[in-house]
N, CA, C and O atoms as a GROMACS GRO file, in nm:
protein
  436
    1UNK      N    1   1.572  -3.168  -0.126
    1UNK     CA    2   1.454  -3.125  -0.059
    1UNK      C    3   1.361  -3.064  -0.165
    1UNK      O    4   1.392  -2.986  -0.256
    2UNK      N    5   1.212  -3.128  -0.126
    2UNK     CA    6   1.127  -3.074  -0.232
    2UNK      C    7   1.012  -3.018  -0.213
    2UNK      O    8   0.921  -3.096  -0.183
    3UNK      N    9   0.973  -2.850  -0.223
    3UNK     CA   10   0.865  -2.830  -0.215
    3UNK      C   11   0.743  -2.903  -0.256
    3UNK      O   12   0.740  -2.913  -0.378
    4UNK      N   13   0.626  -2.965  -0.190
    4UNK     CA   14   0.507  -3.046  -0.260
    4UNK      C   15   0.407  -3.043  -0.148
    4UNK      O   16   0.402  -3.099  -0.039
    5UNK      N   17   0.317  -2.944  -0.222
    5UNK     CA   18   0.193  -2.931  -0.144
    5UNK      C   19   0.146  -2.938  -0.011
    5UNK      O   20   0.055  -3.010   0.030
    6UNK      N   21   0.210  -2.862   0.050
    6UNK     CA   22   0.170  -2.734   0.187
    6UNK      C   23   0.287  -2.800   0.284
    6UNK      O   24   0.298  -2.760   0.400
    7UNK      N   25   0.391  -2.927   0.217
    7UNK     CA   26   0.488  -2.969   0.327
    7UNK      C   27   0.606  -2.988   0.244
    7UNK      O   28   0.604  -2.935   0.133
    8UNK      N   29   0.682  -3.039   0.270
    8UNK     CA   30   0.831  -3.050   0.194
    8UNK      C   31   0.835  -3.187   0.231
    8UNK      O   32   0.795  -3.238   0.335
    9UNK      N   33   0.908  -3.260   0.094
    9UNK     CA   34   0.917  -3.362   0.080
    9UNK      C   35   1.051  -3.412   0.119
    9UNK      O   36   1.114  -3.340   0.041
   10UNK      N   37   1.098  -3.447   0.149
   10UNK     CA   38   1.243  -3.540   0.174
   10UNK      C   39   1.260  -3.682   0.168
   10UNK      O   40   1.218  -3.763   0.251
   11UNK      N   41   1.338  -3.710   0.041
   11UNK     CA   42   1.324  -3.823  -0.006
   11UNK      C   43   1.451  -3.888  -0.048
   11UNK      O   44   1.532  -3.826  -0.117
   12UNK      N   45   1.480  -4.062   0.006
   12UNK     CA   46   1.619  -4.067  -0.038
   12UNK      C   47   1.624  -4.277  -0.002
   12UNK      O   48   1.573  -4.341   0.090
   13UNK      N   49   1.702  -4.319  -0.110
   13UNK     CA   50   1.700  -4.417  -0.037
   13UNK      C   51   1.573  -4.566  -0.078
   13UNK      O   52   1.558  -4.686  -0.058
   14UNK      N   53   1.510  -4.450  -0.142
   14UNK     CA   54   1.342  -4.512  -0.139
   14UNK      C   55   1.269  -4.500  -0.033
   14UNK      O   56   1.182  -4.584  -0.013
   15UNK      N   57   1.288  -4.396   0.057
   15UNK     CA   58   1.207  -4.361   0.163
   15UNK      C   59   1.138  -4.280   0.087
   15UNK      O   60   1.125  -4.287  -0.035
   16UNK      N   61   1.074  -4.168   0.191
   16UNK     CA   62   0.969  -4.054   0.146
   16UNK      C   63   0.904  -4.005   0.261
   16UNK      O   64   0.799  -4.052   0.305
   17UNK      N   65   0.983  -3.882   0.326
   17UNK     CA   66   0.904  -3.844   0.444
   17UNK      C   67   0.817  -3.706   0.396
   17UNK      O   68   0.836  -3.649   0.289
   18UNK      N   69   0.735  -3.672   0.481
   18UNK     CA   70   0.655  -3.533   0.444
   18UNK      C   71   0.692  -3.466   0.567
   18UNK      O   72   0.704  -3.543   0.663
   19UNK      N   73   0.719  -3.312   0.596
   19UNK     CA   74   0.767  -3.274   0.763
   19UNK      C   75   0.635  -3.093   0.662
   19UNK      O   76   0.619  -3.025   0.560
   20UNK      N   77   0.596  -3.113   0.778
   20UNK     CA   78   0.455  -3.037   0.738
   20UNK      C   79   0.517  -2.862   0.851
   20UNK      O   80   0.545  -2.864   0.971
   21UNK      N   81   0.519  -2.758   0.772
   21UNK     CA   82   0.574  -2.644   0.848
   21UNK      C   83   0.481  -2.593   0.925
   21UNK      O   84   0.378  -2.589   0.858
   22UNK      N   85   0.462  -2.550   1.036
   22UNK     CA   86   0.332  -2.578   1.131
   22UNK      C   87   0.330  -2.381   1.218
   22UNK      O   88   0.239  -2.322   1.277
   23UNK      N   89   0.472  -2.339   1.186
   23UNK     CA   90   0.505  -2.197   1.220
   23UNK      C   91   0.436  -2.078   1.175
   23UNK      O   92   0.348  -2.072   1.090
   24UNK      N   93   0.473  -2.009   1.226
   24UNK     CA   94   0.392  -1.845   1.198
   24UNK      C   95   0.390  -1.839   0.995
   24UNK      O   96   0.470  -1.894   0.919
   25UNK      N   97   0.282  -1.762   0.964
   25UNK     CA   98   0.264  -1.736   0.858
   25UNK      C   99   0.404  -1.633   0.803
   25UNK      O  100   0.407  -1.525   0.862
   26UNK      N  101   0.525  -1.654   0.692
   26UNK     CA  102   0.617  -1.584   0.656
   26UNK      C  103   0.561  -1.416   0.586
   26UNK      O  104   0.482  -1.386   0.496
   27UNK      N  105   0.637  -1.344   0.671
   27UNK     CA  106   0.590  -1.201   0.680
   27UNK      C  107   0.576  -1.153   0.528
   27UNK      O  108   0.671  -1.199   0.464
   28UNK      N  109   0.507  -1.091   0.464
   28UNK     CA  110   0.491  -1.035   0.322
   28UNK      C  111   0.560  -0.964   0.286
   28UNK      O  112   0.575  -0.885   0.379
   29UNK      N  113   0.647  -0.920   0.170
   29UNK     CA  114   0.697  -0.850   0.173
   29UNK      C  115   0.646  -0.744   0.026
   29UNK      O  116   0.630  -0.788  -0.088
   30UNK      N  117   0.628  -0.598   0.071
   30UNK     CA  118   0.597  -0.544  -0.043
   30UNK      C  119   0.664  -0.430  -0.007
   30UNK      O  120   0.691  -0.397   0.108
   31UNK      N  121   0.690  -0.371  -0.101
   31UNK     CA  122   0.766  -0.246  -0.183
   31UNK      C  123   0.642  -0.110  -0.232
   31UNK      O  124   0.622  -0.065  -0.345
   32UNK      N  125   0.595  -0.081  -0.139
   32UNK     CA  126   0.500   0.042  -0.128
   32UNK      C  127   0.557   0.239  -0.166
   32UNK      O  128   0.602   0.305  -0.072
   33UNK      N  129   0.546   0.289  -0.280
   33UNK     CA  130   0.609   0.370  -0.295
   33UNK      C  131   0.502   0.518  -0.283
   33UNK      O  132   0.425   0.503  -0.378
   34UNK      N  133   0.473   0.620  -0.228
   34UNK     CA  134   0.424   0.728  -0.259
   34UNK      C  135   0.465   0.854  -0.293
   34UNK      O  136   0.542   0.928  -0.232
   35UNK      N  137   0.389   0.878  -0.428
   35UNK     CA  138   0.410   1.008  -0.536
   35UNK      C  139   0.329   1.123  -0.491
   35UNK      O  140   0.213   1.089  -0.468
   36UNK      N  141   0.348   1.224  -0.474
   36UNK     CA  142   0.296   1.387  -0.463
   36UNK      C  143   0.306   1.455  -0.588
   36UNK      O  144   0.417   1.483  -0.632
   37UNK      N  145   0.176   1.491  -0.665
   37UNK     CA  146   0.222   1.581  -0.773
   37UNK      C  147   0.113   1.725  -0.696
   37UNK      O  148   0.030   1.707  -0.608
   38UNK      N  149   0.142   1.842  -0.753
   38UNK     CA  150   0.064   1.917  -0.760
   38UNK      C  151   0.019   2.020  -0.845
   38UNK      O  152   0.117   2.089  -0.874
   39UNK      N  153  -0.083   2.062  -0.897
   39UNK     CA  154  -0.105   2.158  -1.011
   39UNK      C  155  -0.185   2.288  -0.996
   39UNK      O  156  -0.299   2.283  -0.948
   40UNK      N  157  -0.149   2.364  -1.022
   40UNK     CA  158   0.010   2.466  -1.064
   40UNK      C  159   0.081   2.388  -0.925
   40UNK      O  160   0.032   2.325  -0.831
   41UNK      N  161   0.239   2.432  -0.967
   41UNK     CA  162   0.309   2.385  -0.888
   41UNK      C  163   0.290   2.536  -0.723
   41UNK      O  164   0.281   2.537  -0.600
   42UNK      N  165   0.292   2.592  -0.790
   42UNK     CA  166   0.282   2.734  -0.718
   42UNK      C  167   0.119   2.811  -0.723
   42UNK      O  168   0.054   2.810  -0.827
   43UNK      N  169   0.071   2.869  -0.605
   43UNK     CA  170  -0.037   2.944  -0.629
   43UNK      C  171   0.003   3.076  -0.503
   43UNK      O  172   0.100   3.098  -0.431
   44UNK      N  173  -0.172   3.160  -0.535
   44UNK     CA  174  -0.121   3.282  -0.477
   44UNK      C  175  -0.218   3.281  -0.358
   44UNK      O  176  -0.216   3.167  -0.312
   45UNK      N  177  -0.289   3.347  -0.297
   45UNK     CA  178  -0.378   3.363  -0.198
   45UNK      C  179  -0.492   3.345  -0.296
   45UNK      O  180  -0.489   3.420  -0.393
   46UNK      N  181  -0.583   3.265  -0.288
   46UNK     CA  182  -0.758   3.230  -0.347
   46UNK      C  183  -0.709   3.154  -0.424
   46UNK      O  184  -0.794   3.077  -0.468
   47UNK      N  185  -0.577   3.131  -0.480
   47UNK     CA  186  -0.621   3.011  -0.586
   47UNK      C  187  -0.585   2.876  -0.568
   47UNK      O  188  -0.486   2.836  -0.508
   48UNK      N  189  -0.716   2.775  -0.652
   48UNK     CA  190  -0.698   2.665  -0.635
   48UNK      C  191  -0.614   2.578  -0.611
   48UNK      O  192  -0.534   2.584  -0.704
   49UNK      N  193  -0.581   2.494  -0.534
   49UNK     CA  194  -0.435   2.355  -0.560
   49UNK      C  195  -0.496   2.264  -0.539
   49UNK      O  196  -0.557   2.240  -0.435
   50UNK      N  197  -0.487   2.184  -0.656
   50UNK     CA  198  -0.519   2.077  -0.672
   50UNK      C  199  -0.401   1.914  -0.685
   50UNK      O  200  -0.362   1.866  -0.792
   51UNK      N  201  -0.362   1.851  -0.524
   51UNK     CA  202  -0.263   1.793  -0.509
   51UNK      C  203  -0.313   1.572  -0.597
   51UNK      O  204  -0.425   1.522  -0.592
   52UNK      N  205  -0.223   1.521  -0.642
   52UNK     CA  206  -0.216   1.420  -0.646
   52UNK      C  207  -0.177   1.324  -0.609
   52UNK      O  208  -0.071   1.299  -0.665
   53UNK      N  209  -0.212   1.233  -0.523
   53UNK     CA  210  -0.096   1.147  -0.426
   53UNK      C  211  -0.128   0.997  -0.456
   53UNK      O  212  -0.216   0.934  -0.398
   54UNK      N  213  -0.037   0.941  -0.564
   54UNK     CA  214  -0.044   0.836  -0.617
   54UNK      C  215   0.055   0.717  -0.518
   54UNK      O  216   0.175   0.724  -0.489
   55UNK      N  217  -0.042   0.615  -0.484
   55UNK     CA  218   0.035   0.494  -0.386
   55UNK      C  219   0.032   0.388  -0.495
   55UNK      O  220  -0.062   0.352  -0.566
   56UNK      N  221   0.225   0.324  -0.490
   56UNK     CA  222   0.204   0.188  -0.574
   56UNK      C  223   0.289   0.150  -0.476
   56UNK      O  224   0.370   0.198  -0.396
   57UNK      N  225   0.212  -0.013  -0.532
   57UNK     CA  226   0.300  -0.143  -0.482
   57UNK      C  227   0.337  -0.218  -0.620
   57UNK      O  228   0.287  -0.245  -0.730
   58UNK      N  229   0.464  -0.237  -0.541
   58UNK     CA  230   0.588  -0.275  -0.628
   58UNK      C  231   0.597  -0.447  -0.638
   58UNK      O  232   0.647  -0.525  -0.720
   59UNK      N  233   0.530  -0.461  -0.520
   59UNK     CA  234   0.506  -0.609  -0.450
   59UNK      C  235   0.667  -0.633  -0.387
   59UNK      O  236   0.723  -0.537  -0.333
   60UNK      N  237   0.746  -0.788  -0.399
   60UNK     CA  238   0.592  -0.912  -0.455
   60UNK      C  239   0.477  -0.948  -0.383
   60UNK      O  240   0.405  -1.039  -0.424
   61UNK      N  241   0.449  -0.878  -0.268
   61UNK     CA  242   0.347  -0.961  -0.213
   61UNK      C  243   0.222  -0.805  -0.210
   61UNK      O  244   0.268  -0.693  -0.231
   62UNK      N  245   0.096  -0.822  -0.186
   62UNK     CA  246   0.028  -0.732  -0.118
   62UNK      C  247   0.065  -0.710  -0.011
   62UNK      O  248   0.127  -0.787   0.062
   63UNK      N  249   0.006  -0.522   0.025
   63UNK     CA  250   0.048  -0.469   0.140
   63UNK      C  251  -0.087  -0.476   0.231
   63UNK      O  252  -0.170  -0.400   0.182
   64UNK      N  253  -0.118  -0.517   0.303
   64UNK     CA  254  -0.242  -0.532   0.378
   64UNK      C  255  -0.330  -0.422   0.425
   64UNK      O  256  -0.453  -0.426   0.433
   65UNK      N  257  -0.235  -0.303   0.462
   65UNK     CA  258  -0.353  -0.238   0.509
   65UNK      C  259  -0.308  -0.076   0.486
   65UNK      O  260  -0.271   0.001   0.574
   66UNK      N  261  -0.317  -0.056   0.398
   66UNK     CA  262  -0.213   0.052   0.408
   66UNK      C  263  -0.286   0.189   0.443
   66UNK      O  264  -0.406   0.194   0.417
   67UNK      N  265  -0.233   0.288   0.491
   67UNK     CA  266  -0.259   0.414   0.516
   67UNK      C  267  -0.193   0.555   0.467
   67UNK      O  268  -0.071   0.559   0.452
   68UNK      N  269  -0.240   0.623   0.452
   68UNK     CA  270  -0.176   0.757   0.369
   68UNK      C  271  -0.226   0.863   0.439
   68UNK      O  272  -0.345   0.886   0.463
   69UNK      N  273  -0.117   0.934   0.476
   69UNK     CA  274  -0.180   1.078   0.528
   69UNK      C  275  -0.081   1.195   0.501
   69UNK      O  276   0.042   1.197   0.500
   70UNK      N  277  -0.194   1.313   0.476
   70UNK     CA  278  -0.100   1.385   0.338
   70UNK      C  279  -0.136   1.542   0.494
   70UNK      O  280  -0.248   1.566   0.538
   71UNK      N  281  -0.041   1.596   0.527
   71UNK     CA  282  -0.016   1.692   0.652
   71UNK      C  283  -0.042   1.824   0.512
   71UNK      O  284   0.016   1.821   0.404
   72UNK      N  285  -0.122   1.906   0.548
   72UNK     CA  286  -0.176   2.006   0.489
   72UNK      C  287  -0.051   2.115   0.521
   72UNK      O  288   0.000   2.126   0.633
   73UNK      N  289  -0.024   2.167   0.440
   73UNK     CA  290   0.098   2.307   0.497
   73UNK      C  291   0.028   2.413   0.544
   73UNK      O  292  -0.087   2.424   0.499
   74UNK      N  293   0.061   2.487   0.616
   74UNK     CA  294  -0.034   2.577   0.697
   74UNK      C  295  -0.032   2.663   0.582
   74UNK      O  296   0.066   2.663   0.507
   75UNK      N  297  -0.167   2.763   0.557
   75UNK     CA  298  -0.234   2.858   0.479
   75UNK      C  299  -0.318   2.756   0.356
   75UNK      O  300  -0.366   2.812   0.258
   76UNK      N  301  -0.328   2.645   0.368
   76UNK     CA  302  -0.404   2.578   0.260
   76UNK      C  303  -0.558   2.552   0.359
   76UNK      O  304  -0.574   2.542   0.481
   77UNK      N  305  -0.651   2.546   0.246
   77UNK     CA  306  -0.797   2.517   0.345
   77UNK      C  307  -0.855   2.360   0.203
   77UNK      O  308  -0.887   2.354   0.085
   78UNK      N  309  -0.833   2.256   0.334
   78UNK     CA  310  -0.926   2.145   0.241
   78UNK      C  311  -1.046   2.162   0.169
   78UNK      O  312  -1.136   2.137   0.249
   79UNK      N  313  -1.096   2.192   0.055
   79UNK     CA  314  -1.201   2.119  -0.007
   79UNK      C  315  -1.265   2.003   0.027
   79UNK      O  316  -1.342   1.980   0.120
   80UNK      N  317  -1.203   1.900  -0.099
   80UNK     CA  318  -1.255   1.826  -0.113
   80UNK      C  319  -1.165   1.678  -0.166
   80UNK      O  320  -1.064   1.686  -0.236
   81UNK      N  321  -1.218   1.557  -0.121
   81UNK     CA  322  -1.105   1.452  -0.180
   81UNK      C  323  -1.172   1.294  -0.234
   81UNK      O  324  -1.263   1.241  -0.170
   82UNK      N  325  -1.125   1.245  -0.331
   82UNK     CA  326  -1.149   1.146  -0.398
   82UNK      C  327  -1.046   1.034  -0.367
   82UNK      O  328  -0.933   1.048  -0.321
   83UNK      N  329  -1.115   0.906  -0.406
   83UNK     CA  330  -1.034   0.785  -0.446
   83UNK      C  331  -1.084   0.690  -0.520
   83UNK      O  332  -1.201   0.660  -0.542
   84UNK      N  333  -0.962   0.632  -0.567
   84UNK     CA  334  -1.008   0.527  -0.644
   84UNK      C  335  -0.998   0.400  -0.582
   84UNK      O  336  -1.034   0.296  -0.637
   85UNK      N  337  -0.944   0.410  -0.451
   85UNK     CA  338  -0.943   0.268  -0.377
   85UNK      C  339  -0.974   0.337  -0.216
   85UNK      O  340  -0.919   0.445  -0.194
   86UNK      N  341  -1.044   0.289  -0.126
   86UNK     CA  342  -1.045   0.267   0.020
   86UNK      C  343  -1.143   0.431   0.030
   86UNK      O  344  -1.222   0.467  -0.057
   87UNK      N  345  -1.118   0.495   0.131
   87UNK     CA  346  -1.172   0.584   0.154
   87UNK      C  347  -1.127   0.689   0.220
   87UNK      O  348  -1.038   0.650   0.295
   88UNK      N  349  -1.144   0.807   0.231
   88UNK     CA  350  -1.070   0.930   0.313
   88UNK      C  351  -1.094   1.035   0.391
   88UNK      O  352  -1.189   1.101   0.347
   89UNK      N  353  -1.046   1.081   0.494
   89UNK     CA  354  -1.121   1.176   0.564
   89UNK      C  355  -1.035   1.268   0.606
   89UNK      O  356  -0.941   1.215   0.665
   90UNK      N  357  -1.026   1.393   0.599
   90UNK     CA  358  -0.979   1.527   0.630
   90UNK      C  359  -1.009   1.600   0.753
   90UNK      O  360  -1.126   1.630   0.775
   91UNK      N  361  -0.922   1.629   0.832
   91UNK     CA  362  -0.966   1.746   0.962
   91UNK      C  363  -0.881   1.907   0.851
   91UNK      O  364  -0.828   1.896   0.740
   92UNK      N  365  -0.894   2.010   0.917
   92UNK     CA  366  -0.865   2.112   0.906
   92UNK      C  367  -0.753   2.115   0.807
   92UNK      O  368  -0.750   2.154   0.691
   93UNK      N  369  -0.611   2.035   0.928
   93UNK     CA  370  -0.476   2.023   0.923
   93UNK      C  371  -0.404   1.918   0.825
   93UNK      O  372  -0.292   1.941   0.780
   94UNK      N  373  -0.490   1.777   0.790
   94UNK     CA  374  -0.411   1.645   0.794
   94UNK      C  375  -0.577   1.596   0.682
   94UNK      O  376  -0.693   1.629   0.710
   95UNK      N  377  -0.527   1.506   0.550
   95UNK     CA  378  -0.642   1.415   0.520
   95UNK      C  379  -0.551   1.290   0.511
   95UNK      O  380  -0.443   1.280   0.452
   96UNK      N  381  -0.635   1.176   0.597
   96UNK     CA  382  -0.609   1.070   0.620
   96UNK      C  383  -0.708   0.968   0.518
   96UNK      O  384  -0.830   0.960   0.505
   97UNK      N  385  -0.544   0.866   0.426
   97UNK     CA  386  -0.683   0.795   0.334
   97UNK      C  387  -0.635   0.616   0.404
   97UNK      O  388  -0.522   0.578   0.434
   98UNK      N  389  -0.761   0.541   0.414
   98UNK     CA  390  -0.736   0.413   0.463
   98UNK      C  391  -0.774   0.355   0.290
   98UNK      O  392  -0.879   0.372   0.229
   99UNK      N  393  -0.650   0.284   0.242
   99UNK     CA  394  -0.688   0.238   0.119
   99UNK      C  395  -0.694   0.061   0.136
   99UNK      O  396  -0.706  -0.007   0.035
  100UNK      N  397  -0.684  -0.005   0.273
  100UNK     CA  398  -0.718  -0.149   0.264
  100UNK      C  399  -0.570  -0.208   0.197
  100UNK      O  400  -0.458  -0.156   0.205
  101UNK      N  401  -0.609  -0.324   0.136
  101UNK     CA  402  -0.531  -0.422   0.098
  101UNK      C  403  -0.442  -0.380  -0.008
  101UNK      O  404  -0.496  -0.439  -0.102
  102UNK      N  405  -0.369  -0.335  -0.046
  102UNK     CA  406  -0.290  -0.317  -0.218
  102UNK      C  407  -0.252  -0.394  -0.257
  102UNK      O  408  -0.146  -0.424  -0.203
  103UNK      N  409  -0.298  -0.492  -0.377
  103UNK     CA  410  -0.195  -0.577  -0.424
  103UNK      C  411  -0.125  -0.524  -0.477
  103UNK      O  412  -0.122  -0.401  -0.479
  104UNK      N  413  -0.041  -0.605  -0.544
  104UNK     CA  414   0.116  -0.552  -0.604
  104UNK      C  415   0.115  -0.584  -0.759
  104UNK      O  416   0.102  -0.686  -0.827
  105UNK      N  417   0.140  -0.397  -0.792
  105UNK     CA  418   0.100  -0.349  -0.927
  105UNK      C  419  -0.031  -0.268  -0.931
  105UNK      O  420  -0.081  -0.231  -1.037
  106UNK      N  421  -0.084  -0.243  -0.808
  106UNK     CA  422  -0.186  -0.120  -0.847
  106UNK      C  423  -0.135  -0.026  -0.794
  106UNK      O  424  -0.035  -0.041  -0.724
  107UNK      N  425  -0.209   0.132  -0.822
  107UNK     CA  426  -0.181   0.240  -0.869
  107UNK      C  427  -0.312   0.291  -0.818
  107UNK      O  428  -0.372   0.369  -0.892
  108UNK      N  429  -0.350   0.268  -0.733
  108UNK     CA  430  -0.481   0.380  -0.683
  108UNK      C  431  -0.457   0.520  -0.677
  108UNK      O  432  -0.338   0.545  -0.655
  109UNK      N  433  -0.518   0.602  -0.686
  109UNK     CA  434  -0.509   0.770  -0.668
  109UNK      C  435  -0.617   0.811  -0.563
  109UNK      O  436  -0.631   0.929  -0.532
   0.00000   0.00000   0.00000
């Protein structure tokens, strides 16, 4: 049996059939990992924390739609937040980032 262009070939005999796969698209599979750093690891009342939350895909495939949401520990007050992929939005408690598609091998922050 031979993969060849969008059907499988099966061939024998001196025949040559094509059987064309006509089923659901095969589910993706990716390997999505998320990192937390934070700096200082420790603070006191007024001072800054400044957290890092690095998403990779490992693949092999892209992850389609991915989402990140980082639950604030109670006594912290949001600022402010960046990305380098998709976009993000914060209530009080919770910042939620929609980063879209990841292929596999990026490293957005």
């Amino acid at each position: 049996m031979v993969v060849d262009g969008g059907g499988i070939g099966i061939g024998g005999g001196g025949q040559s059939f094509t059987v064309v796969y006509n089923g659901p698209t095969p589910p993706l599979i990716a390997d999505v990992s998320v990192e937390k750093t934070s700096m200082p690891e420790s603070v006191g009342p007024g001072d800054e924390l400044t957290c890092v939350i690095t998403v990779t895909n490992n693949g092999p495939d892209s992850a389609p739609a991915v989402v990140v949401e980082d639950v604030l520990p109670a006594g912290l007050t949001f600022q402010s937040t960046t990305t380098t992929q998709g976009s993000c939005v914060a209530t009080p408690s919770k910042v939620t980032c929609d980063m879209g598609a990841l292929i596999a091998g990026r490293k957005p922050k």
